[in-house]
Backbone bond lengths (Angstrom), bond angles and torsions (degrees), N, CA, C in turn:
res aa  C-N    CA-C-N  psi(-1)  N-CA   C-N-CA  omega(-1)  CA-C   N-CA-C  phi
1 X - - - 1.462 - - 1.524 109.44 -
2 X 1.334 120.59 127.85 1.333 124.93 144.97 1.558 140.89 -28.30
3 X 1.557 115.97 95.36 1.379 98.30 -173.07 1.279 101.62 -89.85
4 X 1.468 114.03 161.55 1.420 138.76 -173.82 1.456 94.45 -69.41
5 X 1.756 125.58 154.49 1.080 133.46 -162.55 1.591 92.14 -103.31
6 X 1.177 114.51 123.23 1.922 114.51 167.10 1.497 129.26 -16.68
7 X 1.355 103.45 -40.95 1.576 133.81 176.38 1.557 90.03 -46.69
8 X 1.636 131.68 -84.94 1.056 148.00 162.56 1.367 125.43 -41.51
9 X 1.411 135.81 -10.15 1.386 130.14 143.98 1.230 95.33 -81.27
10 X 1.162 139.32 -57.82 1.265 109.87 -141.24 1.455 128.74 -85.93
11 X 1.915 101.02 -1.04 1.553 129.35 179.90 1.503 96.48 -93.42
12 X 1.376 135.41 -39.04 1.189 135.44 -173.99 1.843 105.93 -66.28
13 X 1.483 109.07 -36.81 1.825 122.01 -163.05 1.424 98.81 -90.54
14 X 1.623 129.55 -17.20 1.395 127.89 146.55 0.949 129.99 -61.78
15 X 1.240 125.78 -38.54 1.477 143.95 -157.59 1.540 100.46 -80.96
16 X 1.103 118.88 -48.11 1.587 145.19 -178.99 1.728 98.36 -66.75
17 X 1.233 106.13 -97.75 1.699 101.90 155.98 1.936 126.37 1.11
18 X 1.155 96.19 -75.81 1.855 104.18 171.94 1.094 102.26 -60.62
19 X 1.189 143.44 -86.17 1.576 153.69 165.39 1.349 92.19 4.61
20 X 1.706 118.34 -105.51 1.567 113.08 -170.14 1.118 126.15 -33.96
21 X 1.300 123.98 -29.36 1.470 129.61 -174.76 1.411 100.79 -64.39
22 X 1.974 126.67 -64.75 0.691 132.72 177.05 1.941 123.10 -33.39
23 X 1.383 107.47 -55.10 1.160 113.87 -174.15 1.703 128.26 -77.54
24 X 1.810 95.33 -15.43 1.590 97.44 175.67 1.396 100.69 -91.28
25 X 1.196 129.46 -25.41 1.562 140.04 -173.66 1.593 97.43 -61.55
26 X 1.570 119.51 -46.61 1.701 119.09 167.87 1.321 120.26 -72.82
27 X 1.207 107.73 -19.59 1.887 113.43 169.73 1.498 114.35 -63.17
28 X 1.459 109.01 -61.32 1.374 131.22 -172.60 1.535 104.46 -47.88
29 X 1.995 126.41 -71.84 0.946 138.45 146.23 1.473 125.54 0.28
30 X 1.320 101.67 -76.04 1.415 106.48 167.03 1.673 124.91 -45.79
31 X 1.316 109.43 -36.67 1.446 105.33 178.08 1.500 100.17 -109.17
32 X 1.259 126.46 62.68 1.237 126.77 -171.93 1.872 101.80 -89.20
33 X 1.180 108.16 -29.88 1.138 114.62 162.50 1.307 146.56 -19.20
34 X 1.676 83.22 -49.27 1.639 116.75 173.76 1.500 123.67 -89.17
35 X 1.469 104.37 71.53 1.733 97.58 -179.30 1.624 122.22 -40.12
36 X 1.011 151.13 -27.66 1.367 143.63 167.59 1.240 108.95 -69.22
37 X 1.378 125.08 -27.95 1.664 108.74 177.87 1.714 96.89 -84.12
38 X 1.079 120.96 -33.20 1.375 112.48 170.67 1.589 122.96 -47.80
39 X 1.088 116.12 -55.89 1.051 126.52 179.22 1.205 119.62 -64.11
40 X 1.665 123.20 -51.07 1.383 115.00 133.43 1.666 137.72 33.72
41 X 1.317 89.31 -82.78 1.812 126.28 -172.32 1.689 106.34 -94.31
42 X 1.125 121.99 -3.32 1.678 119.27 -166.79 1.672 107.16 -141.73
43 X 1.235 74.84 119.84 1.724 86.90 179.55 1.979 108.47 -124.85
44 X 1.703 102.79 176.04 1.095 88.07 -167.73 1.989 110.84 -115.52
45 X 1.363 89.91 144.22 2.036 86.23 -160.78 2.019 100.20 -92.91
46 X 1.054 86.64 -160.63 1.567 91.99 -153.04 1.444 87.98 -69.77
47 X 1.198 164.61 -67.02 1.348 155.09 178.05 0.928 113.73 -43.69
48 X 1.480 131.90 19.30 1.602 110.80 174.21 1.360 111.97 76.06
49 X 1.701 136.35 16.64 1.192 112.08 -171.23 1.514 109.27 -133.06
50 X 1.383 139.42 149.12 1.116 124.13 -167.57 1.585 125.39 -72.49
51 X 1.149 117.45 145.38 2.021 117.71 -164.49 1.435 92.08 -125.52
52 X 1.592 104.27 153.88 1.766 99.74 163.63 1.344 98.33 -106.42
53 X 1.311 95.47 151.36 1.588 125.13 175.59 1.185 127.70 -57.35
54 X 1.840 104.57 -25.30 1.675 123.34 -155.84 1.306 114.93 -69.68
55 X 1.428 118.49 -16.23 1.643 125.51 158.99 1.373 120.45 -27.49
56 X 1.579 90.10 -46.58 1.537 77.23 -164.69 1.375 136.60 -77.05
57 X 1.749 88.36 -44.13 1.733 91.27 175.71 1.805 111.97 -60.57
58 X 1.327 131.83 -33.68 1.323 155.58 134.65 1.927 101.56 16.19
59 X 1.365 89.07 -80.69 1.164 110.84 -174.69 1.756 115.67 -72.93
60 X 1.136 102.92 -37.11 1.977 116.69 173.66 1.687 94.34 -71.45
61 X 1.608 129.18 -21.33 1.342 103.85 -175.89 1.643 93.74 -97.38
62 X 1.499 129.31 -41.38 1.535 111.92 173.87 2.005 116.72 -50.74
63 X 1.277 113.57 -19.18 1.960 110.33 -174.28 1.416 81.12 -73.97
64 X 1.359 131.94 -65.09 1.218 116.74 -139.99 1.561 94.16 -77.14
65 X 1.101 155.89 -47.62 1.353 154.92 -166.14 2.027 90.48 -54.16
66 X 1.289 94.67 -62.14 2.212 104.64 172.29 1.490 95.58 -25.54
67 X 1.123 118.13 -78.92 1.574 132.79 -174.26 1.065 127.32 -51.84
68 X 1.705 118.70 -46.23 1.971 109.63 174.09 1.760 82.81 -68.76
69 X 0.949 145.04 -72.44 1.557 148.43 -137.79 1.870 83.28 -61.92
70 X 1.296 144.23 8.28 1.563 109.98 161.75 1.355 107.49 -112.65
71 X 1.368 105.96 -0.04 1.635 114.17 164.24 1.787 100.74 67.03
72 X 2.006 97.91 172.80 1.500 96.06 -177.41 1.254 138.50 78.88
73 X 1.136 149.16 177.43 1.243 161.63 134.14 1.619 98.24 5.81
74 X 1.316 105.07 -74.58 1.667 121.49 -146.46 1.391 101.94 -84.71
75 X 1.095 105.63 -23.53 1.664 115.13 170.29 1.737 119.07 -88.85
76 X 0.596 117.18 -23.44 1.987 142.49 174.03 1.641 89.50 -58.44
77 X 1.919 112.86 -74.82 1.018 125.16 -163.70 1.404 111.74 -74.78
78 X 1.459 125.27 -21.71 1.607 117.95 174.07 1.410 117.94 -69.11
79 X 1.865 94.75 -27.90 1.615 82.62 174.10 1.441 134.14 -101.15
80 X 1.538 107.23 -2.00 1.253 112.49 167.62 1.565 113.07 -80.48
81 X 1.086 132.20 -24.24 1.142 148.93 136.11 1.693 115.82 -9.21
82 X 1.657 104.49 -78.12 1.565 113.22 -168.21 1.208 96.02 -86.83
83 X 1.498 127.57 -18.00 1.748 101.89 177.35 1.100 102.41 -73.52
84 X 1.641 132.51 -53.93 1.725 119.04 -167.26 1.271 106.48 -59.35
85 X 1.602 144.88 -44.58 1.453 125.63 177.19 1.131 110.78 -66.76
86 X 1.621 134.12 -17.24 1.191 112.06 169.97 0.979 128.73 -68.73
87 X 1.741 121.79 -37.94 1.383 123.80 176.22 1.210 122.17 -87.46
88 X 1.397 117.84 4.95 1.542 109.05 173.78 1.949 103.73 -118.32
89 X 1.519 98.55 17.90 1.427 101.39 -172.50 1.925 78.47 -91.64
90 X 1.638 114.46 -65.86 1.298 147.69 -178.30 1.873 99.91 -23.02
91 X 1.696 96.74 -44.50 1.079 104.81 -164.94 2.077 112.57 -68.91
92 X 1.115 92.40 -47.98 1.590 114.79 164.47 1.691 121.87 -41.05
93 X 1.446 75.85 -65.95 2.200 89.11 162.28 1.085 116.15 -33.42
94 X 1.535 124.25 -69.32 1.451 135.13 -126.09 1.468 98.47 -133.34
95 X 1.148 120.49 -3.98 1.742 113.29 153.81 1.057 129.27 -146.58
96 X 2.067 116.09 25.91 1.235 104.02 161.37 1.255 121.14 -78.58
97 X 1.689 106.55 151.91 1.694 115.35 -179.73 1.882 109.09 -71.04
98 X 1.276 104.82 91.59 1.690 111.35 171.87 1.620 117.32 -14.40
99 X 1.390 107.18 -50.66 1.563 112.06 -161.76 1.171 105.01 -98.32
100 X 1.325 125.40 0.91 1.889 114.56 -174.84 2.155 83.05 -121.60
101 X 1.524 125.96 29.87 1.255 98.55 -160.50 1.556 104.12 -89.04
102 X 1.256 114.52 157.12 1.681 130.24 173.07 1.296 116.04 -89.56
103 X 0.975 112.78 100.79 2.122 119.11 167.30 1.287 98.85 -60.18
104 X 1.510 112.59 139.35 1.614 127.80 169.90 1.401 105.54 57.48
105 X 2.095 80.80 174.01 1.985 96.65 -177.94 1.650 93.08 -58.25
106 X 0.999 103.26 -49.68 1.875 101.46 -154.66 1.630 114.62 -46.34
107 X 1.753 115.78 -42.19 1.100 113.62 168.00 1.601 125.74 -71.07
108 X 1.090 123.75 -28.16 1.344 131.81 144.72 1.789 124.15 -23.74
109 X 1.408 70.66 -74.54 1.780 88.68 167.04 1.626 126.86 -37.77
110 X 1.490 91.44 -65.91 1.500 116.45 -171.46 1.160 103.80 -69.12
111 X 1.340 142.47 -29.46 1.324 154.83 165.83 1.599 104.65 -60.50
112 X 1.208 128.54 -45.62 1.200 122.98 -167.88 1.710 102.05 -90.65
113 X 0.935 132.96 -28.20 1.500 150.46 -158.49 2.029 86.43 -81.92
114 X 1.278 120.91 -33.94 1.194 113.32 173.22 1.913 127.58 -108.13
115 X 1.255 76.83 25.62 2.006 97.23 175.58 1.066 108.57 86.60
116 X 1.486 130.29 11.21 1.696 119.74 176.86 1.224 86.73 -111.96
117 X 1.777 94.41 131.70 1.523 126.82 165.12 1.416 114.41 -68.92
118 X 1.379 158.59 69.02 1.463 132.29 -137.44 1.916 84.24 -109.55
119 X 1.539 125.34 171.27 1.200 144.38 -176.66 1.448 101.93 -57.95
120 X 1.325 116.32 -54.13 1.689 122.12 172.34 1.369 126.49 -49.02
121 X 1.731 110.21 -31.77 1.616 124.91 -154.43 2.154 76.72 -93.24
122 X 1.059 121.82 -35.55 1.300 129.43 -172.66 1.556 115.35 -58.01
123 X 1.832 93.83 -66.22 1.444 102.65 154.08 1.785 120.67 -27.31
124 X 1.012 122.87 -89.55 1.403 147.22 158.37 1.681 94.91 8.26
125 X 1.550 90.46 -85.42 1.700 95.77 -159.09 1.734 105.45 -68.01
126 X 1.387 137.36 -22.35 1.130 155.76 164.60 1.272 116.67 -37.60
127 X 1.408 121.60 -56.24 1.188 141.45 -173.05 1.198 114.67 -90.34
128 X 1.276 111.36 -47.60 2.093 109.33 171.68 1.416 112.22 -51.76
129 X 1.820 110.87 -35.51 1.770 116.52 -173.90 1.710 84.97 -75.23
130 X 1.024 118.05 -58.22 2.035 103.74 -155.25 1.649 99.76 -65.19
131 X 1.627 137.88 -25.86 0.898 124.03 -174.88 2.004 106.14 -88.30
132 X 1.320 110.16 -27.13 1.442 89.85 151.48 1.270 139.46 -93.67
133 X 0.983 125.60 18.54 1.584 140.19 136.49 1.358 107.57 -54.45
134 X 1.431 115.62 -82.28 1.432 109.67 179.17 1.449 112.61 -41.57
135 X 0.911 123.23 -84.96 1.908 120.41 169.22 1.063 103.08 -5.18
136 X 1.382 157.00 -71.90 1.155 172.15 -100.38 1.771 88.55 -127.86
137 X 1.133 121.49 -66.71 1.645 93.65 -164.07 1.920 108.43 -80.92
138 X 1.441 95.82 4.30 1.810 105.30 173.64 1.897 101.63 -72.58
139 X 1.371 89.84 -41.46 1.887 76.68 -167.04 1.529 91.07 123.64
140 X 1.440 119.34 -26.11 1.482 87.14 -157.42 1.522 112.12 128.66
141 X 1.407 108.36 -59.19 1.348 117.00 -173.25 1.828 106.85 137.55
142 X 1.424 112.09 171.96 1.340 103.19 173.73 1.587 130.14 -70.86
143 X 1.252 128.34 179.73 1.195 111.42 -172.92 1.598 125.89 64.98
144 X 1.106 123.79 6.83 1.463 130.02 -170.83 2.222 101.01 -83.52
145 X 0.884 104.20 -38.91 1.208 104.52 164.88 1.460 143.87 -26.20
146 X 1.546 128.45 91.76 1.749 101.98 -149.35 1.553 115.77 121.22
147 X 1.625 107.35 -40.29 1.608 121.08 178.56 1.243 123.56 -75.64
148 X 1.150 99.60 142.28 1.670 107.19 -179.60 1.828 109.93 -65.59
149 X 1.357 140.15 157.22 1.136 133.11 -161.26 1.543 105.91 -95.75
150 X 1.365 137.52 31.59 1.222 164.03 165.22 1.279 111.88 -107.44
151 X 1.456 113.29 -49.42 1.476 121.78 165.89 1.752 111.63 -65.05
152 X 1.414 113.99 -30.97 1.470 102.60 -157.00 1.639 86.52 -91.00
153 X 1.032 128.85 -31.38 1.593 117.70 158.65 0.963 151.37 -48.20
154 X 1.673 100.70 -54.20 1.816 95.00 154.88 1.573 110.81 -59.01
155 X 1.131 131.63 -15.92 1.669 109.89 175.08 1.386 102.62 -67.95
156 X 1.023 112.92 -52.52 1.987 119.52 -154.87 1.919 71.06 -66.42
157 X 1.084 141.88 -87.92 1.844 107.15 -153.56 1.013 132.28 -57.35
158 X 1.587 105.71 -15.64 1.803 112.99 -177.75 2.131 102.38 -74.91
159 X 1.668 95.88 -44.63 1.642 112.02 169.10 1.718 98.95 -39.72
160 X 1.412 109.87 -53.60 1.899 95.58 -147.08 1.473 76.76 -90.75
161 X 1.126 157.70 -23.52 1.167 141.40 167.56 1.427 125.42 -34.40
162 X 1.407 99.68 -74.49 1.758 110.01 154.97 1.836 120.91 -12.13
163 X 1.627 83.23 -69.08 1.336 84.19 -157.91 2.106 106.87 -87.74
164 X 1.132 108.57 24.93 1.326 117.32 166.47 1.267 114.07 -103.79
165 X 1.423 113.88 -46.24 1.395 131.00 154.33 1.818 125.94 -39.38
166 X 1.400 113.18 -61.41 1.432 100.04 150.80 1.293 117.82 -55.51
167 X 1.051 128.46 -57.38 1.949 117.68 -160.59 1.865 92.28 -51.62
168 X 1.137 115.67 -33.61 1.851 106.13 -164.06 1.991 82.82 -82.17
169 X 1.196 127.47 -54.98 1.202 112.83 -167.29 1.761 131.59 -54.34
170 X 1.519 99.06 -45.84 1.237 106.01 165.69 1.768 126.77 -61.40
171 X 1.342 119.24 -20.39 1.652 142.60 153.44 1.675 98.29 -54.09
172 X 1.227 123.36 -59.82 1.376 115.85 178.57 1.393 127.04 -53.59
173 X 1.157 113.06 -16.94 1.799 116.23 -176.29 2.030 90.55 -99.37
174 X 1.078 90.21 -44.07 1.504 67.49 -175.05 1.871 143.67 -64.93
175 X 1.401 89.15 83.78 1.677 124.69 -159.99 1.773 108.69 -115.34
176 X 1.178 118.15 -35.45 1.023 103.61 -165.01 2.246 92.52 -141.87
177 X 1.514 107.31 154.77 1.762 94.58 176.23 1.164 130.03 -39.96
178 X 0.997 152.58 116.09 1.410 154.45 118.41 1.325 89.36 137.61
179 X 1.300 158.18 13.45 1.024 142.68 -126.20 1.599 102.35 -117.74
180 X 1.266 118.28 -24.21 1.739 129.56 -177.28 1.426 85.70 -85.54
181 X 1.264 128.80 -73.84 1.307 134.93 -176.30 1.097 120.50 -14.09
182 X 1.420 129.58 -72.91 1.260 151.47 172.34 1.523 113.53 -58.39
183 X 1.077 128.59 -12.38 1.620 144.77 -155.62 1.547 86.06 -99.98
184 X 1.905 108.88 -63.71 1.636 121.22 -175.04 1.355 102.90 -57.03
185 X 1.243 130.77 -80.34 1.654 124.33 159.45 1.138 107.02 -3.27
186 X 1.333 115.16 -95.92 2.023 101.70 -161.49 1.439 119.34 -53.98
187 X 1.568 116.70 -38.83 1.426 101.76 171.93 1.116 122.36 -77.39
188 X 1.313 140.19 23.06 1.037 150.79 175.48 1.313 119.49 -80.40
189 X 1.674 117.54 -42.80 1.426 143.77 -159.81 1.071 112.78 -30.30
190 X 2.143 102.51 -67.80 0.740 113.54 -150.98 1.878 121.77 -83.70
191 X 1.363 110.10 2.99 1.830 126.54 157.81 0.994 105.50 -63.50
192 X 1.480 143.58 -36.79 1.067 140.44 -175.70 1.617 115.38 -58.13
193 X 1.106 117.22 -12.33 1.479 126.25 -176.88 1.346 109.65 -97.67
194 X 1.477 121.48 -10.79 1.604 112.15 171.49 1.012 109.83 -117.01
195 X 1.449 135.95 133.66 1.276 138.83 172.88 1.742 131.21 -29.90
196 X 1.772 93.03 -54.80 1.632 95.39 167.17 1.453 122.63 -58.95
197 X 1.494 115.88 -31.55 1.239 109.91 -164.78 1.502 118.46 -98.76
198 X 1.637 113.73 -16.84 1.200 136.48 165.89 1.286 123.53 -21.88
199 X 1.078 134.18 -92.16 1.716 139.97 157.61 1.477 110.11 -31.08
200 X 1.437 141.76 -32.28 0.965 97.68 175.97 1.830 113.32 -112.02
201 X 1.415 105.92 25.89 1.325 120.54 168.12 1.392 92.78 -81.58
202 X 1.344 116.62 -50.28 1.505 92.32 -169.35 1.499 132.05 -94.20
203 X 1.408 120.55 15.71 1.095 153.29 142.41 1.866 111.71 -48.69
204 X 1.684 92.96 -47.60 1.690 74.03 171.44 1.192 117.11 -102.85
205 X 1.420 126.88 23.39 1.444 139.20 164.11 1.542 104.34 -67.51
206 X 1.779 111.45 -64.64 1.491 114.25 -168.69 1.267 113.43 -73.75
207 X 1.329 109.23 -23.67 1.876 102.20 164.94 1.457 112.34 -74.71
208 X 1.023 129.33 -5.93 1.749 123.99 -165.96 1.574 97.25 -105.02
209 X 1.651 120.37 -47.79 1.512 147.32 171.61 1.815 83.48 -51.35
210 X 1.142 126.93 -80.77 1.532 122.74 -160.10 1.664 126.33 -69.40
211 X 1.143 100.59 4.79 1.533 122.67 161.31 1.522 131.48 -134.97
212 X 1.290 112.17 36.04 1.352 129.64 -178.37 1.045 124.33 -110.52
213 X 1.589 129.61 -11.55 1.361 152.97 173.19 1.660 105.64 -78.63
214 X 1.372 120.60 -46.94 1.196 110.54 -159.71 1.763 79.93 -113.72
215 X 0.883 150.10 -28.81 1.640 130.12 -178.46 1.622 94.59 -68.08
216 X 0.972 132.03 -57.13 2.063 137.44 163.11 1.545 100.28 -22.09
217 X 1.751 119.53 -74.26 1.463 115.72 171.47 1.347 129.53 -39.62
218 X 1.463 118.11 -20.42 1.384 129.59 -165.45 1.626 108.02 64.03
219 X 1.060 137.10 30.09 1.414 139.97 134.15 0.911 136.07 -39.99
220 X 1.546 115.79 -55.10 1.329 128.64 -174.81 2.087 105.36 -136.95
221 X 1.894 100.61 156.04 1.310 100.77 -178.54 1.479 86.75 -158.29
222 X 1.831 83.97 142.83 1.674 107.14 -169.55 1.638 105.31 -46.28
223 X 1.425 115.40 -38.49 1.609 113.87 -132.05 1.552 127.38 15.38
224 X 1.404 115.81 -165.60 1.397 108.98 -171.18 1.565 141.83 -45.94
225 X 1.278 89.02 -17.77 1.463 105.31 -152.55 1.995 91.47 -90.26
226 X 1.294 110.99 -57.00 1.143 105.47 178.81 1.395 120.12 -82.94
227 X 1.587 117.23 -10.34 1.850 111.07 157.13 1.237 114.19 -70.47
228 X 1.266 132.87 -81.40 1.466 126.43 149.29 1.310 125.59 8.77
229 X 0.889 132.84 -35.80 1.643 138.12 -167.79 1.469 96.95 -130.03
230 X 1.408 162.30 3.02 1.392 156.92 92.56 1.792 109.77 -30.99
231 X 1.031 107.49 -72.27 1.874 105.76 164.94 1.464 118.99 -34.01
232 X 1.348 105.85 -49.15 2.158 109.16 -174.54 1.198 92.24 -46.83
233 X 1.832 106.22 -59.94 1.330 114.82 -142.14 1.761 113.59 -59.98
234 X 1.495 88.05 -44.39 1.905 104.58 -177.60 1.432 83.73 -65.49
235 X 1.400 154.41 -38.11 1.511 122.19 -157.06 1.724 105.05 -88.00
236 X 1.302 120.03 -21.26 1.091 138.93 170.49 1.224 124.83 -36.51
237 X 1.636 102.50 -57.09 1.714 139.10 -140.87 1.774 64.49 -94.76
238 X 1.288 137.60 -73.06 1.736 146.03 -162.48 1.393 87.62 -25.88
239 X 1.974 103.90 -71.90 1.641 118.02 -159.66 1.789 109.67 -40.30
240 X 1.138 103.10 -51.22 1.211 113.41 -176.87 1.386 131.60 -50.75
241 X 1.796 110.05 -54.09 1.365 113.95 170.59 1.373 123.99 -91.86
242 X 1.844 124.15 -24.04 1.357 121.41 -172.41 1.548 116.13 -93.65
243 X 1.359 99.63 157.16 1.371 123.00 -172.64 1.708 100.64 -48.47
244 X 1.186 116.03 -176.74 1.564 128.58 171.54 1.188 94.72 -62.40
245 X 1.472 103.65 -78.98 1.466 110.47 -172.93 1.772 134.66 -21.28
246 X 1.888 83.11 -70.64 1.333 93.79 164.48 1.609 136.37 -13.25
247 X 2.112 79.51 -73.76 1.893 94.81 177.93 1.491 110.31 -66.26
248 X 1.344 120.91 -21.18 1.556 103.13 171.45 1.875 114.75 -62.21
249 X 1.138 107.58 -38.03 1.438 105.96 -144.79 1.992 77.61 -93.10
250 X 1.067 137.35 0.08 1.591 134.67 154.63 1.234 119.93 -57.73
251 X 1.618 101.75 -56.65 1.234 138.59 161.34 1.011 107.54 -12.69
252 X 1.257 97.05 -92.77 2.261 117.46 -175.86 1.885 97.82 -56.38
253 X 1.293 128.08 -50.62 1.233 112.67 165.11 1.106 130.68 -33.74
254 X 1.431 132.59 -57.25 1.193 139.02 -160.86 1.255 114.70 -81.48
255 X 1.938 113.10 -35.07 1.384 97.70 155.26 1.131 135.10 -91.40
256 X 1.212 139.08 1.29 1.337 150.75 166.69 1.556 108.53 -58.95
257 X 1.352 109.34 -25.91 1.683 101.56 -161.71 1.721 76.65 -110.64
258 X 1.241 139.21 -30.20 1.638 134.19 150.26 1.558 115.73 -15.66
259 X 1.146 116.12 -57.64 1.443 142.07 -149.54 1.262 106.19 -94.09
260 X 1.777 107.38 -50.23 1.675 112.33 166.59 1.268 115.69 -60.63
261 X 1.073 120.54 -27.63 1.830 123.21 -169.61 1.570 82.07 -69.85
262 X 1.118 134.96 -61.48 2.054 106.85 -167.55 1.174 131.64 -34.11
263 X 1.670 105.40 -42.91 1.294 111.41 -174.58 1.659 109.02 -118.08
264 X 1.262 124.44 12.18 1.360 131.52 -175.34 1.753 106.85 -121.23
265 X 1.203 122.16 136.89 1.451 117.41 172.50 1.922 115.50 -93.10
266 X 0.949 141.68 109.95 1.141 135.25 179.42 0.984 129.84 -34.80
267 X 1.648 104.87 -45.74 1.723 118.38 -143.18 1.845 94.43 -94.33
268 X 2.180 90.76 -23.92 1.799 73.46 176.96 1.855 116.54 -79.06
269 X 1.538 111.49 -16.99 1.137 115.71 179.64 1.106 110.93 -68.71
270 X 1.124 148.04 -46.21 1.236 155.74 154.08 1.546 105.84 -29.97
271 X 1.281 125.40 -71.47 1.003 113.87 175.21 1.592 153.08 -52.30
272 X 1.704 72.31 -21.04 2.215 94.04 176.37 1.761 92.69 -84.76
273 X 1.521 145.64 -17.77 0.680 132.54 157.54 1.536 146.63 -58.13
274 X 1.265 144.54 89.67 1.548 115.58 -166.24 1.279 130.38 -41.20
275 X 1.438 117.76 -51.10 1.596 128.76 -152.14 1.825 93.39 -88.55
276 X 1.292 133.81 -29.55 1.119 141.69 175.44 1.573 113.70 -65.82
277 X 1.581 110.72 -30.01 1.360 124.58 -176.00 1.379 98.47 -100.65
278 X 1.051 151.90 -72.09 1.339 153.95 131.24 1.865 92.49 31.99
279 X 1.365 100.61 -93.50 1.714 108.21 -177.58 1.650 125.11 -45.80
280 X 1.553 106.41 -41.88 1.548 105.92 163.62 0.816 112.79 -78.69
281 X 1.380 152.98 20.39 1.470 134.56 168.79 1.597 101.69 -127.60
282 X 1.476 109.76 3.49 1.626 90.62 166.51 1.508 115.75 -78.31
283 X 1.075 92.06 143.19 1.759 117.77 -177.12 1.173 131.20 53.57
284 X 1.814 106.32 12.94 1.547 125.66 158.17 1.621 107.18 -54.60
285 X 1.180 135.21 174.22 1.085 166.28 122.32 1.638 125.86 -46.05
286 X 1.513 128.45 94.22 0.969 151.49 -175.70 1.610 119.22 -20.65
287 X 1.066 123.14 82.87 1.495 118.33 -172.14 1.557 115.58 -25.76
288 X 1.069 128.75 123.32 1.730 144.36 155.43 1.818 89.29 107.38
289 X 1.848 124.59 18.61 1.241 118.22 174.95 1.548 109.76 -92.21
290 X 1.034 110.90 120.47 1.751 112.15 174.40 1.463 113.51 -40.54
C-alpha cells in the first residue's frame, strides 16, 4: 500500500484541527447564554486571565484525522492512541473536583493507593490501557521479527509504556503559551525520517502548526485533553520508527524527567537556560504585557 506523503498528513491534520476549532468556537457562542457551559470551556492561564479550552479537543480531532490519513498498522495505533488520551485527558479537564484536586503522578497515585478514584488517577490508568492497545496492534516496534513471543511482549509493554509516558510528559510542559506545541514539533522531526513513522510525525506537525497562533495569543490552551493526545501520538510516531534500543532509552527519558517534575520546576529550568528560554519565548507575549 501507498503511504500518504507527510506533506498530506500534515495539511489534511491542520485542516481538521482549524475546522473543529472553528465550529466548537460557534457552538460554544451560541450557547453563550449559558454561563456553566461557558465556564466549562475557560480556564484561567498564568496571568490571571481567562483562556478557552477549545484547543484542545481542536487539536485531538486534527491527530486523529493525522493518524487514520497514514493508514495501516501505524495509523490504526495512532489513532487509538489519541482518542483514549483525548478522552481521558477531556475527562480530567471537565470533571475534575477543583477543591479535592491532586498535583502530579504521585498525588494521583497516593490518592488512588487509598481508594479514591480521582480524574487524574483515571487519566493514568486510561492511557497506559489505550497506549497498550496501540503497542499491541504496532507489533511492538520495528525489528520484532525473529523474537521469541516473551520477547515480542515485553516490547508491546515497554512500546505502550512510551507512548503513555509521552501523553503524561508532553501535559507537563504545558505551563506556559506555545510551549507543549513547539516541544511536539521538534520532537517530532526526527519520525519524519522513517517511513512507518512519517505520516504520523507529521500529523503532529499540522496539529501543533494549526494551533500555535492562537495558544501564542493566549486565547486558547491545549489542556489535558489535547496534550495528552499530541504526546500518544509523538510516542506512537517513536513506537513505530525507532529501534528497540532507541524506545528503551526514551523510555527511561520520559520517565526520569516524569519523576523530576515532582520535585523539579520546569519553567524555572528552562528559564536558567538560554537556548531553552530563547525557544519558549519566541512569539510569546512579553511578560508584564497586557
Amino acid at each position: 500500500m501507498t503511504r500518504p506523503s507527510a506533506s498530506t498528513a500534515a495539511t489534511v491534520a491542520a485542516g481538521a484541527c482549524w475546522a473543529t476549532r472553528q465550529v466548537l468556537g460557534r457552538m460554544v457562542r451560541a450557547d453563550s447564554a449559558d454561563r456553566a457551559d461557558r465556564a466549562r470551556w475557560t480556564r484561567i492561564n498564568h496571568r490571571g486571565q481567562e483562556i478557552s479550552l477549545l484547543e484542545g479537543p481542536s487539536v485531538a480531532a486534527g491527530l486523529l484525522v493525522g493518524a487514520l490519513t497514514a493508514g495501516g498498522r501505524a495509523g490504526a495505533a495512532g489513532a487509538l492512541a489519541v482518542a483514549g488520551a483525548a478522552t481521558f485527558g477531556l475527562v480530567d479537564d471537565l470533571a475534575e473536583d477543583a477543591a479535592a484536586a491532586r498535583k502530579g503522578l504521585r498525588g494521583h497515585l497516593g490518592a488512588l493507593a487509598r481508594g479514591e478514584l480521582t480524574t487524574g488517577a483515571l487519566k493514568v490508568l486510561g492511557i497506559g490501557a489505550t497506549g497498550l492497545i496501540a503497542a499491541a496492534v504496532l507489533g511492538g516496534g520495528p525489528g520484532r521479527a525473529g523474537r521469541s513471543l516473551t520477547a515480542r511482549g515485553v516490547d508491546v509493554v515497554t512500546s505502550g509504556a512510551l507512548i503513555a509516558a509521552s501523553a503524561n510528559l508532553v501535559n507537563l510542559l504545558d505551563l506556559r503559551p506555545g510551549r507543549a506545541l513547539k516541544a511536539g514539533g521538534i520532537t517530532a522531526l526526527p519520525a519524519l525520517l522513517h517511513p512507518r513513522g512519517r505520516s504520523l510525525a507529521a500529523g503532529c506537525l499540522g496539529s501543533a502548526a494549526a494551533a500555535l497562533g492562537p495558544d501564542l495569543a493566549e486565547r486558547d490552551m491545549l489542556g489535558d485533553g489535547g496534550a495528552n493526545a499530541l504526546g500518544a501520538l509523538l510516542g506512537t510516531a517513536a513506537v513505530a520508527s525507532a529501534p528497540r534500543p532507541v524506545r528503551l532509552l526514551l523510555l527511561a527519558g520520559a520517565v526520569g524527567l516524569t519523576l523530576a517534575s515532582e520535585r523539579v520546576s520546569f519553567t524555572q529550568v528552562i528559564e536558567r537556560t538560554p537556548a531553552l528560554a530563547a525557544i519558549d519565548r519566541w512569539g510569546r507575549r512579553a511578560d508584564g504585557r497586557p
